[in-house]
C-alpha positions in Angstrom: -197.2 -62.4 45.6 -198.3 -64.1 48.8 -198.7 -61.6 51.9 -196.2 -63.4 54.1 -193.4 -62.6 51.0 -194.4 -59.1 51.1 -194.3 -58.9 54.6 -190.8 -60.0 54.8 -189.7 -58.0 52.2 -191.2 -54.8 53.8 -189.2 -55.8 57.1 -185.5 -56.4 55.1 -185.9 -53.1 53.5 -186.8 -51.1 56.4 -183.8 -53.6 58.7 -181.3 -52.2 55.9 -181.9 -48.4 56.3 -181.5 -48.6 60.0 -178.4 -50.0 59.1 -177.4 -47.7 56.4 -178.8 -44.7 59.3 -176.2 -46.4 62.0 -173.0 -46.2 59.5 -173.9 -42.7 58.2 -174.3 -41.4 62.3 -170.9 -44.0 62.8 -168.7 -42.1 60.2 -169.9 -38.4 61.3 -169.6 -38.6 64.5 -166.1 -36.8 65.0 -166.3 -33.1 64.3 -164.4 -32.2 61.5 -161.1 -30.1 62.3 -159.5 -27.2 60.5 -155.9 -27.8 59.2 -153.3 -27.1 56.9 -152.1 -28.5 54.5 -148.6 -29.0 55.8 -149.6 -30.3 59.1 -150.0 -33.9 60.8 -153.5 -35.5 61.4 -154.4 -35.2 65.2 -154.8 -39.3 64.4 -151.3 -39.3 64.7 -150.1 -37.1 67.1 -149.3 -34.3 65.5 -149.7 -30.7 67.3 -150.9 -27.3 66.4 -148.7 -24.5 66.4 -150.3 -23.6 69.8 -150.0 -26.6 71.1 -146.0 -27.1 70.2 -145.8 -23.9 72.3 -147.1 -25.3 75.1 -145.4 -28.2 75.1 -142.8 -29.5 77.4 -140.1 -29.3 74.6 -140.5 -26.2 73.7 -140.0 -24.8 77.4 -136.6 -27.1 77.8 -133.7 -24.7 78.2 -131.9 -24.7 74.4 -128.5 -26.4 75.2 -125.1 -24.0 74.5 -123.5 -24.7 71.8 -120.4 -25.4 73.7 -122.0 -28.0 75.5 -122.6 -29.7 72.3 -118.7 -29.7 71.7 -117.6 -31.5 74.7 -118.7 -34.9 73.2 -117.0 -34.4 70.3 -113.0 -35.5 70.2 -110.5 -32.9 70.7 -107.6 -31.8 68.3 -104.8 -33.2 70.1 -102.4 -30.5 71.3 -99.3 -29.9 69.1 -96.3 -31.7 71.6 -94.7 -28.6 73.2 -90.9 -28.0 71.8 -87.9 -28.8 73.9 -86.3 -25.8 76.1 -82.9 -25.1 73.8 -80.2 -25.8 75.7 -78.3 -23.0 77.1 -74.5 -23.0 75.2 -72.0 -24.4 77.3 -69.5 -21.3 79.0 -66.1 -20.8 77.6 -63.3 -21.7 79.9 -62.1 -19.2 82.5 -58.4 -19.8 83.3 -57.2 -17.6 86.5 -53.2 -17.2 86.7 -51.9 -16.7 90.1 -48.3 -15.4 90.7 -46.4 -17.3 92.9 -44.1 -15.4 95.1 -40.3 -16.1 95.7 -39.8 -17.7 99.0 -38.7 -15.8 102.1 -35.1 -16.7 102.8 -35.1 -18.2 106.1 -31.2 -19.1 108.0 -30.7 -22.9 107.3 -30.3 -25.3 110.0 -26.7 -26.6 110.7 -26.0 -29.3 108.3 -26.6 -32.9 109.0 -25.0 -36.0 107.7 -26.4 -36.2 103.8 -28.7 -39.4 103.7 -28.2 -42.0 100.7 -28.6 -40.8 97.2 -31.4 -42.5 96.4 -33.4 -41.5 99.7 -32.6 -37.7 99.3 -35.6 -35.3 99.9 -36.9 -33.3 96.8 -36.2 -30.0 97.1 -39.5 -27.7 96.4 -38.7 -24.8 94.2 -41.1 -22.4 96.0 -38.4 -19.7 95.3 -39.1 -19.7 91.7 -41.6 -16.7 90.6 -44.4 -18.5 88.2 -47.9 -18.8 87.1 -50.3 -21.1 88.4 -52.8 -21.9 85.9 -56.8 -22.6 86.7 -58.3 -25.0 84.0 -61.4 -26.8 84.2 -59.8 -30.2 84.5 -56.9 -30.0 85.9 -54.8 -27.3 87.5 -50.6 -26.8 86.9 -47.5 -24.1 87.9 -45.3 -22.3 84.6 -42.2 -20.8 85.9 -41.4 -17.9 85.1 -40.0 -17.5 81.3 -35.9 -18.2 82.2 -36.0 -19.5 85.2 -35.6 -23.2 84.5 -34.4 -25.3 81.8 -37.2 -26.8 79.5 -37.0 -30.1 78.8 -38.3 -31.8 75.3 -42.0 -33.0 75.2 -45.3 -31.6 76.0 -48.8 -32.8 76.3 -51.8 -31.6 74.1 -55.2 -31.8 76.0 -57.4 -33.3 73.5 -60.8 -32.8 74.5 -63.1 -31.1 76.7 -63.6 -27.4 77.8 -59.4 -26.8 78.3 -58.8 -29.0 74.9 -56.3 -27.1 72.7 -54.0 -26.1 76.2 -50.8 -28.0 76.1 -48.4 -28.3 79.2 -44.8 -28.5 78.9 -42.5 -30.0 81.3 -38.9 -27.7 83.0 -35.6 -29.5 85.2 -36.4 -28.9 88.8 -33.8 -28.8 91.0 -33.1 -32.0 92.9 -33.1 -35.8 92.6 -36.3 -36.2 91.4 -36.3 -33.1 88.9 -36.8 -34.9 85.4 -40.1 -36.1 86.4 -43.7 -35.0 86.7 -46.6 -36.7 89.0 -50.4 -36.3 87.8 -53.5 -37.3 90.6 -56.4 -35.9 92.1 -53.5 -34.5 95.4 -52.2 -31.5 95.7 -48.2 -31.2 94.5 -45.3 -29.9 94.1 -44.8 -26.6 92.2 -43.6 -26.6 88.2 -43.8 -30.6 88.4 -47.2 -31.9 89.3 -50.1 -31.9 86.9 -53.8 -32.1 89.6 -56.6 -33.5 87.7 -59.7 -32.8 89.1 -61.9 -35.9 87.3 -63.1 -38.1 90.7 -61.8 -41.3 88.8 -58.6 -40.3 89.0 -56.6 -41.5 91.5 -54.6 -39.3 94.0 -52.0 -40.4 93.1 -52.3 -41.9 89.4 -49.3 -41.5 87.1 -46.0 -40.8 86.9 -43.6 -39.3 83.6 -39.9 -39.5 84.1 -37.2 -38.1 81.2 -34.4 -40.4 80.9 -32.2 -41.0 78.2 -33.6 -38.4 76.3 -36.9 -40.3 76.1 -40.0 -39.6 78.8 -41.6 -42.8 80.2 -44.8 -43.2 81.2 -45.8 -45.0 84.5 -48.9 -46.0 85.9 -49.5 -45.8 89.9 -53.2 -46.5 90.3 -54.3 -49.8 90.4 -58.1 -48.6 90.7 -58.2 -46.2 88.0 -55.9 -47.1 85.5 -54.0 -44.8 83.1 -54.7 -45.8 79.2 -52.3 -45.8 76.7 -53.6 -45.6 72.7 -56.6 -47.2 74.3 -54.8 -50.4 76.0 -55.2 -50.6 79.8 -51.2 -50.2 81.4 -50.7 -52.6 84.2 -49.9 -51.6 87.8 -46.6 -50.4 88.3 -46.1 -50.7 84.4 -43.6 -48.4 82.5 -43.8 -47.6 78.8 -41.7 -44.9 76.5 -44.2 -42.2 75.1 -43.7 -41.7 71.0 -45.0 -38.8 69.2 -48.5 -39.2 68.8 -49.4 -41.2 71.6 -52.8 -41.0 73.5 -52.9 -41.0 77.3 -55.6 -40.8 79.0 -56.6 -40.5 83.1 -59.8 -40.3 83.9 -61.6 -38.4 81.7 -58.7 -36.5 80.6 -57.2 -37.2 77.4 -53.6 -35.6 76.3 -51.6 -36.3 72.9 -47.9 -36.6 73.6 -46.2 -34.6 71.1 -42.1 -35.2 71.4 -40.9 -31.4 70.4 
């Protein structure tokens, strides 16, 4: 072997353990570190137990459970039951006792006008009942007082349904008949309705030939008859069984 080869040799071998003393200095230089098992290498991250004390999480307040819950959807409430409604009262009816009328002297008699424009005489002297409904309001003689004529309406519906009115001869022209309206009348042959859509004055019955007719007088609020509309000033016989209705008061004529 030639010096200059062994030269050269000499200086790879001793180039190669600097090398290999570099790389052995390279991968010892970080001090080795105590763990567990279980926990992360400080390469990534991870913390000691100490240190996870220390840090900023672990000194945040914990959040209340109940704050957890106000993200998260609430039951809808069960839809509160309707209030019953209170049952309807049962009808009062107050009976007033008319009075007989104090005699007072009659004037001195004047001539007697036509027969067809004679005044109708009110029988205020008759004792009777006046009967209160809810719908309407009407006089009873006394029992014996005055004739009672065939035919009487059934109230059909409403709080005073079941009461039935039946008609009585009055003295004077107009005596066979009875008026109905939202107006005061006469006593023992006016039937008041209190309904606002009836008329004041809305219909008239008159007996004649031993049958009552049936007239209406209202052209705003009509009178119904079985459920047809009567006409103004129209007249119709009542048969047993019929349905009349004024307002919002409905009567069955019954003919006994």
């Amino acid at each position: 072997m030639t010096p200059e080869l062994s030269t050269l040799l000499a200086a790879l071998a001793g180039g190669m353990a600097i090398v290999a003393g570099v790389v052995y200095w390279w991968i010892n230089r970080t001090p080795s570190v105590d763990r567990d098992d279980d926990q992360p290498l400080p390469l990534f991250g991870g913390l000691t137990p100490e240190e996870r004390m220390r840090s900023p999480a672990a000194s945040r307040p914990a959040v209340p459970s109940s704050a957890a819950t106000d993200f998260a959807p609430r039951a809808a409430r069960p839809e509160s039951s309707p209030m019953p409604t209170p049952p309807r009262p049962a009808p009062v009816i107050r009976e007033f006792v008319t009075r007989p009328a104090v005699q007072v002297p009659a004037p001195a008699p004047s001539p007697a006008p036509p027969a067809d424009d004679q005044p109708v005489v009110s029988p205020a002297g008759i004792p009777g009942t006046m009967v209160e409904a809810h719908s309407l309001r009407f006089s009873v003689p006394a029992e014996g007082t005055l004739q009672v004529l065939p035919g009487r309406l059934e109230i059909g519906a409403g709080l005073d349904a079941g009461r039935e009115i039946r008609f009585v001869r009055v003295e004077g022209p107009n005596g066979i008949e009875v008026t109905f309206g939202r107006a005061d009348g006469e006593l023992y042959r006016h039937i008041q309705l209190r309904d606002k859509t009836v008329s004041r004055a809305h219909a008239v019955m008159r007996f004649r030939d031993v049958t009552w007719f049936l007239q209406n007088l209202s052209h705003t609020n009509p009178v119904l008859l079985n459920g047809v509309q009567m006409a103004g000033d129209a007249e119709r016989p009542l048969a047993d069984g019929d349905r009349v209705e004024m307002g919002e008061v409905h009567f069955t004529f019954r003919s006994r």
